[in-house]
C-alpha positions in Angstrom: 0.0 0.0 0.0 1.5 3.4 -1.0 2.1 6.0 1.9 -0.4 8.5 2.5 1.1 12.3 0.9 2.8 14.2 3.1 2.8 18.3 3.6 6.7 18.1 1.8 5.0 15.8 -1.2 2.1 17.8 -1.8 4.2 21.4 -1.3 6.6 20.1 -4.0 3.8 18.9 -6.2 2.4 22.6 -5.9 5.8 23.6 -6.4 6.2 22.6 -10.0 2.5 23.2 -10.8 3.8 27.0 -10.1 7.1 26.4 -12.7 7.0 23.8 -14.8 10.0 25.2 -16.4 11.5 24.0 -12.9 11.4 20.5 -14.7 12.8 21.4 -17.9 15.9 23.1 -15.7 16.8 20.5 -13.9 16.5 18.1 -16.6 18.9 20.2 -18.4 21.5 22.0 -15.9 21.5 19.5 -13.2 20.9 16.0 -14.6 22.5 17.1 -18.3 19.9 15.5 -20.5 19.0 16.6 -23.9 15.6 18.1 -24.7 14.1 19.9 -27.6 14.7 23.5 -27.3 11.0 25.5 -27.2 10.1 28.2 -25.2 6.6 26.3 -25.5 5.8 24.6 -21.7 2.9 24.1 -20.3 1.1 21.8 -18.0 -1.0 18.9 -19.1 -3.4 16.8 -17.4 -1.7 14.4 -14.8 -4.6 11.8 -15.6 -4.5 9.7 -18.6 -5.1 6.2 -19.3 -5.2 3.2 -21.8 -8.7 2.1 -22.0 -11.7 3.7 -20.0 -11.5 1.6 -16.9 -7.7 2.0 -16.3 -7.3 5.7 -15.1 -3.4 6.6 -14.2 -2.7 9.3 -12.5 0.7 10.8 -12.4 1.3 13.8 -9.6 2.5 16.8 -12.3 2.8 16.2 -16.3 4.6 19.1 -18.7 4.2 19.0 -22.0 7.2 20.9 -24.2 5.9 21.9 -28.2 2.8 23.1 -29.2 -0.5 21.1 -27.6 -1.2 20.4 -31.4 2.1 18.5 -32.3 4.1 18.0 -28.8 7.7 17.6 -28.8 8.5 16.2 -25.5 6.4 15.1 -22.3 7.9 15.0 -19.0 6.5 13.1 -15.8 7.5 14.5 -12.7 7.0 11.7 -9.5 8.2 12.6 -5.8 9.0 9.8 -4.2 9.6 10.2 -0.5 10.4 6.1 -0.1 10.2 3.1 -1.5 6.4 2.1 -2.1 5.5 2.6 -5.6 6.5 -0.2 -8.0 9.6 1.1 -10.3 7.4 -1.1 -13.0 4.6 1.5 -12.4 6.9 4.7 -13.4 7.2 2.5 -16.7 3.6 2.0 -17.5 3.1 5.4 -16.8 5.8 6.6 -19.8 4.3 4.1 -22.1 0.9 5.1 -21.4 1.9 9.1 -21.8 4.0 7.7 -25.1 0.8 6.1 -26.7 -1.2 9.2 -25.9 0.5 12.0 -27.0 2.7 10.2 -30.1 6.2 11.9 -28.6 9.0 11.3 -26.3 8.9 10.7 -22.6 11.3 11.7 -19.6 10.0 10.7 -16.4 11.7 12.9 -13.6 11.6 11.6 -10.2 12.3 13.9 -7.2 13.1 12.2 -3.7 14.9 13.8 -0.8 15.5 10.4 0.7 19.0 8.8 -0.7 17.9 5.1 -0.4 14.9 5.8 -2.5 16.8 8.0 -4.9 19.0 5.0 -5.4 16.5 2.5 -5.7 14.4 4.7 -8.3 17.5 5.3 -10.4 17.9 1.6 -11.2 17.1 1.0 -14.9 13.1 -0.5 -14.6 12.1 -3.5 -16.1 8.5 -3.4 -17.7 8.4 -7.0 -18.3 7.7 -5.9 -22.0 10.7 -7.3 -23.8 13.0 -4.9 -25.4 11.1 -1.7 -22.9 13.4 -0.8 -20.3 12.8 2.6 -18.5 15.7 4.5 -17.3 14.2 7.3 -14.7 15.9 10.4 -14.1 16.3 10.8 -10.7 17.3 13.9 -8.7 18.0 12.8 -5.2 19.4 14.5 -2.1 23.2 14.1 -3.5 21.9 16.0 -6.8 20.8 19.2 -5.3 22.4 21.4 -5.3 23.8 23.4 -2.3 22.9 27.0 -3.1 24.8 29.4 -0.8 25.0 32.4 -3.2 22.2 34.8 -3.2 21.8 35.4 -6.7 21.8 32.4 -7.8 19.3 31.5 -5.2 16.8 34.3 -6.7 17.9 33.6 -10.5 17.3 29.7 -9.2 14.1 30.2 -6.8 12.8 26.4 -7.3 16.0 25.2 -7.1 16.9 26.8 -4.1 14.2 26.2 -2.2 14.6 22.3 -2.9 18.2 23.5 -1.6 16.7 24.4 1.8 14.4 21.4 2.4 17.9 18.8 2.0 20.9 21.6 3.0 18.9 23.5 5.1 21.2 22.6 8.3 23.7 24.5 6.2 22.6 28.1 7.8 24.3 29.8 5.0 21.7 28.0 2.2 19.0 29.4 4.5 20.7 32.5 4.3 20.9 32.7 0.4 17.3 32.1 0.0 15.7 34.4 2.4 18.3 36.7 0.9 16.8 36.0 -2.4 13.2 36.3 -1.4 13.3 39.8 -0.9 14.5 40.6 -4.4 10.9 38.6 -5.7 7.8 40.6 -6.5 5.7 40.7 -3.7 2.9 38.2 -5.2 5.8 35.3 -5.2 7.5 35.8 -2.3 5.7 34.1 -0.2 5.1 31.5 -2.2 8.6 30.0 -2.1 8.6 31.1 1.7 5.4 28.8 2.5 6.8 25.9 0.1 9.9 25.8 2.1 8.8 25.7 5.2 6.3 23.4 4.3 8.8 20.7 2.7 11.5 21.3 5.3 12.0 19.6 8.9 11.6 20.8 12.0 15.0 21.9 12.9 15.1 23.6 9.5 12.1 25.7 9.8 13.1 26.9 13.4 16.4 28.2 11.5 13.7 30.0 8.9 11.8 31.1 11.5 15.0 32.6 13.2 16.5 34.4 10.0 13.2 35.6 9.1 12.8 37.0 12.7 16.0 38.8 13.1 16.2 40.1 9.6 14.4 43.1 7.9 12.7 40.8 5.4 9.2 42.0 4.3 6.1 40.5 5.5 3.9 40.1 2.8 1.6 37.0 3.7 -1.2 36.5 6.6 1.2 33.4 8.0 4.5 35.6 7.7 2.9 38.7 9.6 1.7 35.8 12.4 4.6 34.6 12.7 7.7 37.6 11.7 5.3 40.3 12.0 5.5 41.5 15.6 7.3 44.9 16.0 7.4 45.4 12.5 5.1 47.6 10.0 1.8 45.6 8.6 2.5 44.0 5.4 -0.1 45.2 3.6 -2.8 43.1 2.1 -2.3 42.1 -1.5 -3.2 39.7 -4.0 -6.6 38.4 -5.4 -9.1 35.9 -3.6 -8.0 33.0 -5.8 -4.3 33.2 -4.6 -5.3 34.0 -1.4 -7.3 31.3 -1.3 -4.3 28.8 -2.7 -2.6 30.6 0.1 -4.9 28.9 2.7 -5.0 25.6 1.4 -1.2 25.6 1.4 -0.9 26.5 5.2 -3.7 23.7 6.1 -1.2 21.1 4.3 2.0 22.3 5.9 0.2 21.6 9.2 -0.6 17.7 7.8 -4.5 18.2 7.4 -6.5 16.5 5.2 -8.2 18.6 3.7 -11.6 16.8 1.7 -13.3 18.7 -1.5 -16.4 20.4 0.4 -13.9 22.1 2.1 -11.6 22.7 -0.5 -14.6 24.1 -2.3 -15.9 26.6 0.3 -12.3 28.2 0.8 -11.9 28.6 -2.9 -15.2 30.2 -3.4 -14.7 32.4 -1.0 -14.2 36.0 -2.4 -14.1 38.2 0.9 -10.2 38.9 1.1 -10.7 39.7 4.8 -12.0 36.4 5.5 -9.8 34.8 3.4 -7.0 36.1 5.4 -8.9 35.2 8.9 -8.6 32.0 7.6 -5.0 31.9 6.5 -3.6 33.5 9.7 -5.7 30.6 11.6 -4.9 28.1 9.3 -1.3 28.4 10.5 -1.8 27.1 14.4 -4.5 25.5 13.2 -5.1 21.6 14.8 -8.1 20.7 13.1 -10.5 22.0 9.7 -12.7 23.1 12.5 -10.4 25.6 14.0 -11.0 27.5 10.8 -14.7 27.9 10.4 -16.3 27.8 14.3 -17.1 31.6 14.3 -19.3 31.2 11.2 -20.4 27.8 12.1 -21.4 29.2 15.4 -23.8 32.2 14.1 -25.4 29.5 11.7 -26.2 28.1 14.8 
């Protein structure tokens, strides 16, 4: 049985849902493989199957050409340990191959080394003549990003460098660096998917650097928690991100978070109760915690 996703999985999920070019870079820079050069990427739907009753669904799918004649598809898996069958990773290439008539990379991101190394194994379909060879980029593969502009020219990278280097202060260092040199809409972003990927001792350095430094607070869960003693950060952004915003703190704190209720957040246009919600969201120990003052007056 697979594991259930965890707050680290489903932040790095969200992570390249943001930048898909995050795929195509790695791919390239880090793990050297050739791809067709197009400034065409875009996601694609991560469920696809080979006859009606056989869904598969794959956690992000990028597509590189034109959605008429595509040049290159790319399956990104993370992989946090062992559980899923290397032979699945295989079926879900050939599947993609069928489907879309092109070439297919599947890129599989694990921060644990053992299942890095078991992933990277060449995969035996049991097709004769099919053997999948994954590209893998495991904890060893990251890179450790200390300067801070490569960290801001390199935002996914770097935060993927905190969640495995972040012991190394200085890597922490680089990115918060970094952060304050994004546009105030994507700031936080990257803030909320480290911390959400990253371990405890790793966040309490965040939280730390974050504290003592000058850094702007720009979201509901930075003012919270960096806010005190400095200026307001002033409220920005549209309902839909703040929205996303919410959702993303519920999942760093390891809720489940089931479609009713993943419905009535995102339908939700009131930015002020959008941010209630986001600045609760943050200590929040249960869904509840969220919605008893309106639950209450329905009462």
């Amino acid at each position: 049985m697979s594991a259930m996703p965890s707050p680290r999985h489903d932040a790095l999920i969200e992570l390249f849902h943001d930048s898909p070019q995050l795929a195509v870079d790695i791919l390239r820079d880090v793990l050297e493989v050739e791809l067709p050069a197009t400034p065409v990427v875009r996601l694609e739907s991560t469920t696809f199957n080979t006859r009606p009753s056989d869904d598969i669904e794959a956690d992000v799918v990028i597509i590189l050409g034109p959605p008429q004649t595509p040049m290159h598809a790319i399956i990104v898996e993370i992989q946090q340990d062992k559980s899923k069958k290397p032979q699945q990773l295989a079926r879900y290439a050939a599947a993609l191959w069928l489907l879309l008539n092109c070439d297919v990379t599947v890129l599989l991101i694990s921060p644990d080394r053992n299942a890095a190394a078991y992933y990277a194994q060449p995969i035996d379909s049991g097709l004769t003549g099919y053997r999948l060879q994954a590209q893998v980029l495991g904890p060893d593969s990251i890179p450790v990003i200390t300067d801070p502009q490569q960290a801001a020219a390199q935002m996914g990278l770097s935060t993927m460098a905190v969640m495995v280097h972040g012991r190394d202060r200085k890597v922490v260092e680089a990115f918060t660096t970094a952060l304050a040199e994004l546009p105030n809409e994507h700031a936080p972003k990257y803030y909320e998917y480290a911390y959400s990927m990253s371990g405890p001792d790793v966040r309490r350095l965040l939280e730390e650097i974050m504290t003592s430094t000058t850094w702007p607070v720009y979201s509901p869960f930075a003012r919270e928690h960096f806010g005190k003693g400095k200026a307001e950060g002033k409220a920005e952004g549209k309902a839909e991100e703040a929205a996303r915003m919410v959702l993303l703190f519920l999942i760093a704190r390891g809720l489940d978070v089931p479609d009713d209720t993943r419905a009535r957040i995102t339908a939700c246009t009131d930015l002020a109760q959008l941010e209630t919600w986001a600045t609760r969201a943050a200590t929040a120990h249960t869904l509840q915690d969220l919605f008893n003052d309106i639950d209450e007056q329905r009462d």
